[in-house]
C-alpha positions as CSV (number, residue, x, y, z in Angstrom):
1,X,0.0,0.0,0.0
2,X,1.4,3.7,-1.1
3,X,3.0,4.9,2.5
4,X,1.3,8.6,1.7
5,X,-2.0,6.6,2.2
6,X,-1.4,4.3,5.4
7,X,-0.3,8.0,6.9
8,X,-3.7,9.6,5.9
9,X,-5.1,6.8,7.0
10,X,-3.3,7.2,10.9
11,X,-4.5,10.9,10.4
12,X,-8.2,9.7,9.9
13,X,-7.9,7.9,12.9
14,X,-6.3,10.1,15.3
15,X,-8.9,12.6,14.2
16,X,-11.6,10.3,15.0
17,X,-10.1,10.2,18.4
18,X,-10.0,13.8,19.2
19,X,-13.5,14.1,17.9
20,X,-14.3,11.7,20.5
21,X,-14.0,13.7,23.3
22,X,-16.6,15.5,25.5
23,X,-16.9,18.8,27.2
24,X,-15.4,17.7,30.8
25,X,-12.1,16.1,28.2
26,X,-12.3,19.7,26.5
27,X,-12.4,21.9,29.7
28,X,-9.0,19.7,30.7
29,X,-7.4,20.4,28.2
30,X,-8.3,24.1,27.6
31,X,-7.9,24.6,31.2
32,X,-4.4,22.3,31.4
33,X,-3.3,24.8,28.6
34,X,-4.5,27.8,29.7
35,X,-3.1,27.1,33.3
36,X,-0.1,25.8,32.5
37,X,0.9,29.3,29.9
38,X,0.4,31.5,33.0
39,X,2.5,29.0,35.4
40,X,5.2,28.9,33.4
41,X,5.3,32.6,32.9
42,X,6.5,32.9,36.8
43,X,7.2,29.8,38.0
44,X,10.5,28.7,36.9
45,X,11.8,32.3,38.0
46,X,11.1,31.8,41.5
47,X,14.6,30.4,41.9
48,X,15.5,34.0,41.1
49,X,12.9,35.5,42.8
50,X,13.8,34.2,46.0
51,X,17.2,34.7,45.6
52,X,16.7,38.8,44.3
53,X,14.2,39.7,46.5
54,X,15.1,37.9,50.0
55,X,18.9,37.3,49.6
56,X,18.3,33.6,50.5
57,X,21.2,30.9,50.1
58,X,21.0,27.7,47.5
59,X,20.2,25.5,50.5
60,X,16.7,27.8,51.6
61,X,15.5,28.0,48.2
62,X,15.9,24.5,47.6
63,X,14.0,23.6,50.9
64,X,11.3,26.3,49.9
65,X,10.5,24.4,46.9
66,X,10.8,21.1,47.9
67,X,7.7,22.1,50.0
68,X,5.7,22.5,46.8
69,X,6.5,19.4,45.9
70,X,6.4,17.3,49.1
71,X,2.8,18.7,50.1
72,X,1.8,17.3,46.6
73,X,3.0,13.8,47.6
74,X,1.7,13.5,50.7
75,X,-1.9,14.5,49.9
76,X,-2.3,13.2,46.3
77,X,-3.0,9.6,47.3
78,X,-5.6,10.2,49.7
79,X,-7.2,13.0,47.1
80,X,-7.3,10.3,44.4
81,X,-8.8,8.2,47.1
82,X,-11.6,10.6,47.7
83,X,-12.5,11.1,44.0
84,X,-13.2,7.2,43.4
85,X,-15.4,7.4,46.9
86,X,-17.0,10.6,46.6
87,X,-16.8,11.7,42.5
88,X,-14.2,13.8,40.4
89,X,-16.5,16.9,39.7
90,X,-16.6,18.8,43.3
91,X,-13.1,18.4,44.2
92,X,-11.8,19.7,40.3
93,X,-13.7,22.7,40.8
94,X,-12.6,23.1,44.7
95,X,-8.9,22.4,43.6
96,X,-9.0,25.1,40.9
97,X,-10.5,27.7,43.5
98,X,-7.9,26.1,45.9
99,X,-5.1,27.1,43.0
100,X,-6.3,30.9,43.1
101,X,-6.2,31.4,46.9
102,X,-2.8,29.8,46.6
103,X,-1.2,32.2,43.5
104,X,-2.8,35.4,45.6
105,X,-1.0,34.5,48.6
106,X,2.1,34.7,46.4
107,X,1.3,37.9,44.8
108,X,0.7,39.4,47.9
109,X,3.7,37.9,49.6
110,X,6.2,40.4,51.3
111,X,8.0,37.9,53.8
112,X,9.9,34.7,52.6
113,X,7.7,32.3,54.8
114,X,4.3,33.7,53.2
115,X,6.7,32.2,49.7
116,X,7.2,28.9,51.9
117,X,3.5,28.8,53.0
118,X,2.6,29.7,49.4
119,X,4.7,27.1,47.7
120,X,3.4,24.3,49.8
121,X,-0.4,25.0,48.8
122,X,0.7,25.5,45.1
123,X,2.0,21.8,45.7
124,X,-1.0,20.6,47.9
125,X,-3.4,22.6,45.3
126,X,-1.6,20.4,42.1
127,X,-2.0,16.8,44.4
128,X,-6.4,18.0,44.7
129,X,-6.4,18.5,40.9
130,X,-3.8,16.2,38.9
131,X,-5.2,13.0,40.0
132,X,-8.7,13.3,39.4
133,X,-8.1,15.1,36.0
134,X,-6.4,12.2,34.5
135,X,-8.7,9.5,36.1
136,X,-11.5,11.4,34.8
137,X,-10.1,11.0,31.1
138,X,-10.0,7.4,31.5
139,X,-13.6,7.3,33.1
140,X,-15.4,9.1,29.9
141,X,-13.2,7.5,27.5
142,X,-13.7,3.6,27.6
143,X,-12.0,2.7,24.2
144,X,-7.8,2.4,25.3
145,X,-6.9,4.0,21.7
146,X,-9.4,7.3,22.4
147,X,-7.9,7.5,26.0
148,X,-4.5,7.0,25.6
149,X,-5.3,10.1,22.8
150,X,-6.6,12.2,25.1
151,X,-3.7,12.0,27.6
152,X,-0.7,12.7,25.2
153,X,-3.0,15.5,24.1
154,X,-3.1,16.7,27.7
155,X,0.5,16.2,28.1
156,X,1.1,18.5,24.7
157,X,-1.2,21.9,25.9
158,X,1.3,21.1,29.4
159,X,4.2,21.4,27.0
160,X,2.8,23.8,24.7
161,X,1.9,26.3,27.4
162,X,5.4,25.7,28.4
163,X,7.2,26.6,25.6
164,X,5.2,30.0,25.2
165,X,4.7,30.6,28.9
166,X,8.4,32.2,29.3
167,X,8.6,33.6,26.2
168,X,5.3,36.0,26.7
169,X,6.7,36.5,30.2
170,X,9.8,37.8,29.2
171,X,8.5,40.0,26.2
172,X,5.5,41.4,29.2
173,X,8.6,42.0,31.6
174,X,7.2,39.1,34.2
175,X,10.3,37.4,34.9
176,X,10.7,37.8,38.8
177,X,8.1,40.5,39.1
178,X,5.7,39.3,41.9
179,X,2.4,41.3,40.8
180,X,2.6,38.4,37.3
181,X,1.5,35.4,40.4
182,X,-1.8,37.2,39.7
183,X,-2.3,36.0,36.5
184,X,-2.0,32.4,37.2
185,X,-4.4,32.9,39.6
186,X,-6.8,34.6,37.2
187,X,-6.6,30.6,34.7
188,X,-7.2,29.0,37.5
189,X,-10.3,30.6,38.1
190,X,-11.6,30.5,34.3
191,X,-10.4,26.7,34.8
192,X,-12.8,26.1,37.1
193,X,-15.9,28.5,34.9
194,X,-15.1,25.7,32.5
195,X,-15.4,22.5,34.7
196,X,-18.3,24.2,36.1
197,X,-20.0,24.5,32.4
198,X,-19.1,21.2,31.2
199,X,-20.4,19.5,34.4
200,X,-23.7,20.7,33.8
201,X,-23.5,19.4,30.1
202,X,-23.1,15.7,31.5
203,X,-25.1,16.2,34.2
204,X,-27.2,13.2,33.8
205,X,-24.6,10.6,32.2
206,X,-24.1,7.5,34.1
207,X,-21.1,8.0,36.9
208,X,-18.5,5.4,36.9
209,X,-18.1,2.8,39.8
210,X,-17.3,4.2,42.9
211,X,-14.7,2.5,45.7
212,X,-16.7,0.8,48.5
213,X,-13.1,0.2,50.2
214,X,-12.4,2.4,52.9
215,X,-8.8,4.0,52.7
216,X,-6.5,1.6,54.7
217,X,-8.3,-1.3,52.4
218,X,-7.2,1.0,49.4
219,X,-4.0,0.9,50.5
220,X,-3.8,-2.7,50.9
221,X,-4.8,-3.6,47.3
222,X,-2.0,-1.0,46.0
223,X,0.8,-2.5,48.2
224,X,-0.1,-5.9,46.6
225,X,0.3,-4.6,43.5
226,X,3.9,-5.3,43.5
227,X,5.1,-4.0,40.1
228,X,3.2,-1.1,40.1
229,X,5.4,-0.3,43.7
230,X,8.1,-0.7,41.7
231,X,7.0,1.0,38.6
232,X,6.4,4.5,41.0
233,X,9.4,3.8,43.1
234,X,11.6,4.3,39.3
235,X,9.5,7.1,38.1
236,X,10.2,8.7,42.1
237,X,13.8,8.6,41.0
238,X,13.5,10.2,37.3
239,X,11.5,12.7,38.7
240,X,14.2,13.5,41.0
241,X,16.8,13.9,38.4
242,X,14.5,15.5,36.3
243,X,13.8,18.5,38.5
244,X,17.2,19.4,38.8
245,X,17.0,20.4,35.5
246,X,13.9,23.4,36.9
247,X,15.7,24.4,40.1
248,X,19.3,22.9,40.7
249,X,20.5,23.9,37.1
250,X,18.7,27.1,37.6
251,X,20.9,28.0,41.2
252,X,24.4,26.4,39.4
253,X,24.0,29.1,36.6
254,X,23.1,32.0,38.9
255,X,27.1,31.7,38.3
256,X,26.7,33.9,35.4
257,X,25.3,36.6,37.0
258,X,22.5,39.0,34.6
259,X,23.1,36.4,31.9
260,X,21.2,33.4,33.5
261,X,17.4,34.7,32.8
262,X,18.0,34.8,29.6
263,X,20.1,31.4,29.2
264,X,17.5,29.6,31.2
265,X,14.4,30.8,29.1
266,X,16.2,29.7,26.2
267,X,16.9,26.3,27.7
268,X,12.5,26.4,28.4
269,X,11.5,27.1,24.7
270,X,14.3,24.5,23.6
271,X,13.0,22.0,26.1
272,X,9.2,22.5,24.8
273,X,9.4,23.6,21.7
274,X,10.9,19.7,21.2
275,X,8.1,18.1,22.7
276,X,5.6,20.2,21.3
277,X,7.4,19.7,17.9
278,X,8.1,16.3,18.2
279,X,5.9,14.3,20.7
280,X,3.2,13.3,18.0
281,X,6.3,12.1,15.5
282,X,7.8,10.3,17.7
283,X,4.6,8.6,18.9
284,X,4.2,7.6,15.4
285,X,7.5,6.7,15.4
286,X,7.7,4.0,18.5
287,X,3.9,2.9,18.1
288,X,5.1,0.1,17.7
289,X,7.2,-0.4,20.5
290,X,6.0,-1.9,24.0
291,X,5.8,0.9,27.0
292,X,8.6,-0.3,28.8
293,X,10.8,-0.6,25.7
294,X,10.3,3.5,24.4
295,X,10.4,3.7,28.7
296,X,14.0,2.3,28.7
297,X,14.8,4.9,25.4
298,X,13.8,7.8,27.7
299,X,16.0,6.7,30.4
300,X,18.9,6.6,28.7
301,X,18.5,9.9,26.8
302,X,18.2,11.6,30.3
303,X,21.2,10.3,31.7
304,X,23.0,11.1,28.7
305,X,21.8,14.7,29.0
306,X,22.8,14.6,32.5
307,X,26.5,13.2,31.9
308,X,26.7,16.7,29.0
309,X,25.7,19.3,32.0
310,X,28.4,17.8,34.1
311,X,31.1,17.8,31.5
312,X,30.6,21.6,30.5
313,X,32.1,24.2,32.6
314,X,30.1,27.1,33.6
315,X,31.1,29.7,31.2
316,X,30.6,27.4,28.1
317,X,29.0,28.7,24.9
318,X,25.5,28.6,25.1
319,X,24.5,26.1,22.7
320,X,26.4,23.5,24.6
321,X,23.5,23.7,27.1
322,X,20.6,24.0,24.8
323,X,22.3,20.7,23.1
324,X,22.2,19.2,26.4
325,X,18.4,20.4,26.9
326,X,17.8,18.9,23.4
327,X,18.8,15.5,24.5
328,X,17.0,15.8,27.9
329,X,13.8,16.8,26.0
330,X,14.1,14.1,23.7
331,X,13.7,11.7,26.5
332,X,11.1,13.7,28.3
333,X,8.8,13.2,25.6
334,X,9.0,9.5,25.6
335,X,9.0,9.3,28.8
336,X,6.4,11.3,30.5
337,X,3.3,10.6,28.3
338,X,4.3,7.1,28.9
339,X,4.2,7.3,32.7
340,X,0.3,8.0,32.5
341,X,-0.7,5.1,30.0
342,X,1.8,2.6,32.4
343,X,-0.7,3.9,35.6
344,X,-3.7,3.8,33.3
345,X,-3.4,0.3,32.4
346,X,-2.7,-0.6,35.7
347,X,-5.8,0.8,37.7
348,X,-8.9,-0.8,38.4
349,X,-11.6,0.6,36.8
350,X,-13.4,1.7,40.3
351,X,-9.5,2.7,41.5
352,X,-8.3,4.8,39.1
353,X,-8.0,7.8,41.6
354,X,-6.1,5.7,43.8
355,X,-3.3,4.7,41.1
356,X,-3.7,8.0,39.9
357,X,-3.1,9.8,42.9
358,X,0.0,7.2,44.1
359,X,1.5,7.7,41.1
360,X,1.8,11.1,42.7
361,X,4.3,9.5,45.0
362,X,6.5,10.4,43.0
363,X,6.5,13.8,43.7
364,X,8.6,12.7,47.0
365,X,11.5,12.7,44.0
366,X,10.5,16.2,43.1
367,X,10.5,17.1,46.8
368,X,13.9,15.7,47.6
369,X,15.8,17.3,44.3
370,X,15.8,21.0,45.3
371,X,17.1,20.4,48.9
372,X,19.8,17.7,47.9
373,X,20.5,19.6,44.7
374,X,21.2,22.5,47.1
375,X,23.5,20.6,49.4
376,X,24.9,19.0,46.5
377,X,26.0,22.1,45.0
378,X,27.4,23.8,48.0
379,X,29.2,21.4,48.7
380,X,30.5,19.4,45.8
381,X,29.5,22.0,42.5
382,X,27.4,21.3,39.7
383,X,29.3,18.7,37.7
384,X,29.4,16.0,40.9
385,X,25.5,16.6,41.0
386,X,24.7,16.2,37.7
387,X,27.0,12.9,37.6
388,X,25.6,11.6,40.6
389,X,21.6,12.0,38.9
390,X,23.5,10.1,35.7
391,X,23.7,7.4,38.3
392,X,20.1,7.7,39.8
393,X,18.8,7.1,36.1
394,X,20.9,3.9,35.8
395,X,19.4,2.4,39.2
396,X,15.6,3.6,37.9
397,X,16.7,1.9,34.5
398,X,17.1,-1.0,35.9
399,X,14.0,-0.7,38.4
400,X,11.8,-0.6,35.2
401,X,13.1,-3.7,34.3
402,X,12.2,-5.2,37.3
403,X,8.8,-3.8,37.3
404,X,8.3,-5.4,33.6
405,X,9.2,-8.6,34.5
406,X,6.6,-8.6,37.5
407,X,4.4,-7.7,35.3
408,X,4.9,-9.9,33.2
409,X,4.6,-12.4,36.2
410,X,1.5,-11.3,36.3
411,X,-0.4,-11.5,33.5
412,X,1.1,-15.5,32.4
413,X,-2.1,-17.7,33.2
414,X,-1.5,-20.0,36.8
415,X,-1.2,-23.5,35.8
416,X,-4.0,-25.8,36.3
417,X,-3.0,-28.4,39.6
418,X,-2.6,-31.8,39.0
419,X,-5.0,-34.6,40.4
C-alpha cells in the first residue's frame, strides 16, 4: 500500500479520536493549557525570585521548593482516594479555586515564609487537581486508543503552554516581578468557569463505579500490587533527576550573574518547543514499540543529557547547554506521556483515583531534588551533582526492568494443579 495513504489513514484515525472527546475532556485540556501558559510565565523564575528579592542561600530556596512538591505527595493519594469514593467533579472545581487562593498569597507575599507557605499550597493545590483530572479522562473515554489520545493531548497543551509561557513573560517584563503570580491565579479561576460549564452538560450521564473500600483497604490492594510499587518507586527517582534540570540547574547558573534569565528561558523554549514539535512524530515513530521498551529509550537519553551538564564548565557557549536540553527533552517526551498510560493500564476501573493519585508518590523525587541539589552544590558543584543523577537514572533503569518482569509475572495464566 502507497505509504502517503497508510499515513492519511493514521491521520483519519487520530482525528476520529480527538473528535471523541466531551466537554469535561475539552475543559482539561483548555484549562491544562491555559493554566499551565500563565505558570510557566512565573514559575521557573522563582529560583530568582527568592534569591533577588530575600537574599536567601542555594540551600533555603531548595528547601522552599521542595515544600511544593512534598505537600503534593503526601496529599495526592488520599485526594485520588476521595474522588473514586466521593466523585471527580466537586473536588476539580474546589482544587482550581484552591489554585487561586494559593497564587494570591504569592502575589501578595512580602515575607519569605508567606513564599514557603505559598509554595506548599501550590504543591497541595496540584496533588487535589492532577489525579482526578487524568482519572476522569480514562472514566469518559472507555476505548484504550481514544484514551491514551486524550492524555498525550493533555501532556502537549502542558508542553505547549510551556514553551510560550516564558517567552510571553519575558517580552511582558514578568520574569521575577511578583504582581505576574496574579495571572495564574486569574486561569485558574476560568479553569474552574469551564469544569463548572461542562459538568452541567453531562449532568445526567451515568457516573463510573465508585470504591466501597475504605482507605486503609485501598491501600492494601496497591501494596499488593507489586510492580506497580516498583513502577512509582523508578519514576520517584527520574522525577528526581529530572527536576534538577527546573531548580538545581537554575541555582548552578546564577554563576553567570545577569546572563542566566536569559540562558535559562532559552533552555525552556528548547526544552518544549521539542516536545511540542516532536511528541506526535515520535509517537508515530515508536507505536510500535512496548511501553517499557520507548520507557527504557527515555532513560537513557536523560542520563546522557545529564552526563553533558556535568562535562561543560560554567562559562561554556551557550549552545552546549541548549544541546544538552535537546537530548533531555528528547527523552522527556517519551517518557512522560508514557508514565500515564503505564498507571492507566494498571488501575482498576473503580481505582483509578487511587493509582492515579500514588502515582503522585512520585512527587517525593520532586521534593527531595531542590534540597539535595542545594546541598549537592554547596558542597560538591554542579558537575558531581549532575554525575551523581546520571547514576540515579541507571538504578531507575534498571528498576523498570524489574517492574516489567513482574508484570509480566502477572499476567502468564497460573497453571491448572494436577489430580
Amino acid at each position: 500500500m502507497n505509504p502517503l495513504i497508510v499515513q492519511s489513514k493514521i491521520k483519519d484515525i487520530e482525528l476520529s479520536h480527538v473528535r471523541r472527546f466531551s466537554a469535561p475532556i475539552w475543559a482539561v485540556l483548555i484549562g491544562t493549557l491555559l493554566t499551565r501558559a500563565s505558570f510557566f510565565m512565573v514559575w521557573p523564575y522563582m529560583a530568582v525570585m527568592l534569591h533577588r528579592k530575600f537574599g536567601l542561600s542555594e540551600i533555603e530556596i531548595g528547601t522552599i521548593m521542595s515544600l511544593a512538591a512534598l505537600g503534593g505527595a503526601v496529599v495526592a493519594l488520599y485526594v485520588g482516594y476521595l474522588s473514586d469514593k466521593l466523585g471527580r467533579k466537586n473536588l476539580l472545581i474546589i482544587s482550581c479555586l484552591a489554585h487561586v487562593a494559593t497564587f494570591i498569597i504569592l502575589a501578595e507575599a512580602d515575607q519569605s515564609w508567606l513564599y514557603a507557605a505559598g509554595a506548599l499550597m501550590a504543591g497541595i493545590s496540584r496533588a487535589m487537581l492532577e489525579p482526578p483530572a487524568r482519572a476522569m479522562i480514562s472514566d469518559l473515554l472507555p476505548e484504550i486508543p481514544v484514551r491514551e489520545m486524550a492524555h498525550q493531548v493533555r501532556y502537549y497543551c502542558i508542553n505547549l503552554g510551556a514553551a510560550f509561557g516564558p517567552l510571553v513573560g519575558l517580552q511582558l517584563g514578568f520574569t521575577g516581578e511578583q504582581s505576574s503570580f496574579y495571572l495564574v491565579a486569574l486561569a485558574y479561576l476560568i479553569y474552574s468557569v469551564c469544569f463548572i460549564l461542562a459538568f452541567w452538560q453531562i449532568r445526567n450521564t451515568p457516573q463510573p463505579p465508585k470504591n466501597a473500600q475504605n482507605f486503609s483497604q485501598t491501600l492494601k490492594v496497591l501494596a499488593r500490587d507489586k510492580a506497580f510499587m516498583v513502577l512509582i518507586l523508578a519514576n520517584t527517582l527520574v522525577m528526581y533527576a529530572y527536576l534538577h534540570q527546573e531548580t538545581s540547574l537554575v541555582q548552578y547558573l546564577n554563576g553567570l550573574g545577569d546572563k542566566v534569565i536569559a540562558l535559562y528561558t532559552s533552555m525552556i523554549f528548547v526544552n518544549a518547543s521539542v516536545i511540542v514539535l516532536l511528541q506526535f512524530p515520535l509517537l508515530k515513530l515508536l507505536s510500535g514499540w512496548s511501553l517499557y521498551r520507548r520507557v527504557y529509550l527515555g532513560v537513557a537519553l536523560f542520563a546522557s543529557a545529564f552526563v553533558l551538564y556535568a562535562s561543560f564548565p560554567l562559562d561554556a557557549p551557550e549552545w552546549y547547554w541548549l544541546l544538552a536540553t535537546f537530548v533531555l527533552s528528547l527523552g522527556e517526551v517519551i517518557l512522560f506521556p508514557t508514565f500515564n498510560l503505564l498507571i492507566d493500564r494498571a488501575a482498576p476501573d473503580h481505582l483509578r483515583g487511587a493509582y492515579f493519585g500514588a502515582g503522585n508518590l512520585a512527587s517525593i523525587g520532586v521534593s527531595l531534588s531542590p534540597l539535595a541539589g542545594g546541598i549537592l552544590l554547596s558542597l560538591y558543584g554542579g558537575p558531581a551533582l549532575f554525575l551523581s543523577t546520571a547514576c540515579v537514572l541507571v538504578v531507575a533503569g534498571y528498576l523498570y526492568r524489574c517492574s516489567a518482569r513482574l508484570q509480566q509475572q502477572n499476567s502468564e495464566p497460573v497453571p491448572a494443579t494436577q489430580p
